[in-house]
C-alpha atoms as one frame of an Amber mdcrd trajectory, in Angstrom:
protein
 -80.021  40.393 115.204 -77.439  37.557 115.175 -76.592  35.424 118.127 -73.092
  33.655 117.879 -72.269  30.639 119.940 -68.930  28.970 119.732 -67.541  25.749
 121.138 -64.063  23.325 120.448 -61.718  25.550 122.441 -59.054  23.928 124.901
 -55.457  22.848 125.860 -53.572  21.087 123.213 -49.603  19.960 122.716 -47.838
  22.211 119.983 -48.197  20.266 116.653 -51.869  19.069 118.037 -55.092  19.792
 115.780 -58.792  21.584 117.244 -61.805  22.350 115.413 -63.374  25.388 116.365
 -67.187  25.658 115.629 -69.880  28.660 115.591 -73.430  27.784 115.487 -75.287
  31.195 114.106 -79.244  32.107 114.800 -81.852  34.675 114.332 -81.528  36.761
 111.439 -78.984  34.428 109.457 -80.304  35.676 105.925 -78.400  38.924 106.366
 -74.958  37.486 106.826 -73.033  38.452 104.459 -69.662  36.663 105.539 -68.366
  34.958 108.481 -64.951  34.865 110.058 -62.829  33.816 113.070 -60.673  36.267
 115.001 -58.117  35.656 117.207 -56.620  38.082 120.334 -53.679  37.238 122.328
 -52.914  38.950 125.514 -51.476  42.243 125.001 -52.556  42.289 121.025 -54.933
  43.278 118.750 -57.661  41.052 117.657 -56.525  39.733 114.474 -58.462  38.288
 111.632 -57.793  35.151 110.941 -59.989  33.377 108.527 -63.180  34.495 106.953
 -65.915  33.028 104.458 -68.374  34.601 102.860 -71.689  33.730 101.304 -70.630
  32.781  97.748 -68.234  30.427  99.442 -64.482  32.508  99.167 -61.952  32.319
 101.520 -59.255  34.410 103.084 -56.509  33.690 105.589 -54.362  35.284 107.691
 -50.798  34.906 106.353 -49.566  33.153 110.098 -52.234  30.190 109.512 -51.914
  29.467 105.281 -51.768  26.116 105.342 -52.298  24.863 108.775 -55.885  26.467
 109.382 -59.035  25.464 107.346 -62.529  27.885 107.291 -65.589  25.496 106.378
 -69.310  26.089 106.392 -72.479  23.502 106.578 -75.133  25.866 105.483 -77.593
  23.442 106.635 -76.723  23.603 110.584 -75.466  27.316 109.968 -72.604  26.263
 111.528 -69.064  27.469 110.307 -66.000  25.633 111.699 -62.368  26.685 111.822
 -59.891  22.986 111.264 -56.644  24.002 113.258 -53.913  21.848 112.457 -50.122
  22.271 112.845 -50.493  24.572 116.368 -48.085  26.489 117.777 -47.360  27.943
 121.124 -47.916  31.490 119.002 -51.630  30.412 118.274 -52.572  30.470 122.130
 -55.483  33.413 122.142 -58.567  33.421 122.659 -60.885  32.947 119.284 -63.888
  35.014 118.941 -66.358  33.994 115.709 -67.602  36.748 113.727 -70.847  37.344
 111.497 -70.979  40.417 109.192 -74.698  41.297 108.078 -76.856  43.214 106.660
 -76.534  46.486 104.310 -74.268  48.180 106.661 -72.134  45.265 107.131 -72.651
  45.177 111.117 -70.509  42.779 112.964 -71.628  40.302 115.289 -69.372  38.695
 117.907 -69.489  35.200 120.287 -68.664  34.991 123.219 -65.107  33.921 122.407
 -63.388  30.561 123.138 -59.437  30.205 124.630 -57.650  28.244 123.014 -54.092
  26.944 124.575 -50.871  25.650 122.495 -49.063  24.458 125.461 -46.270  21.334
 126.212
């Protein structure tokens, strides 16, 4: 078991900057990646930036050079540096863990985050 807990969510002007974070516990040796997803009302959930273990990246297309996926291994904490935000990034942003052989997912609780004048 993983438990996920996320914090850095909030109301911010477009063109404003947030860093999301997501503290992970328990049975951290199995994760094999972690990400941050994104759902806005009415949508999908979205990837939109994921790490995994050896330290590659991937981003969503919409957040290539604006959004930045980091890690600190040591507080098994993985943050997600949004910079550049636009009204279009309002959602609310759920962290992800994927572990163990079967790749199971894990899920926080999910923070809202607002682009807003």
């Amino acid at each position: 078991q993983v438990q996920l807990v996320e914090s850095g969510g909030g109301l911010v002007q477009p063109g404003g900057s947030l860093r999301l974070s997501c503290t992970a516990s328990g049975s951290i040796f199995s994760i094999n990646a972690m990400g941050w997803y994104r759902q806005a009302p009415g949508k999908q959930r979205e990837l939109v930036a994921a790490i995994t273990s050896g330290g590659s990246t991937n981003y969503a297309d919409s957040v290539k050079g604006r959004f930045t996926i980091s890690r600190d291994d040591a507080k098994n904490t993985v943050y997600l540096q949004m910079n550049s935000l636009k009204p279009e990034d309002t959602a609310v942003y759920y962290c992800n863990a994927r572990a163990g052989q079967n790749e199971y997912d894990y899920w926080g609780q999910g923070t809202q985050v607002t682009v807003s004048s």
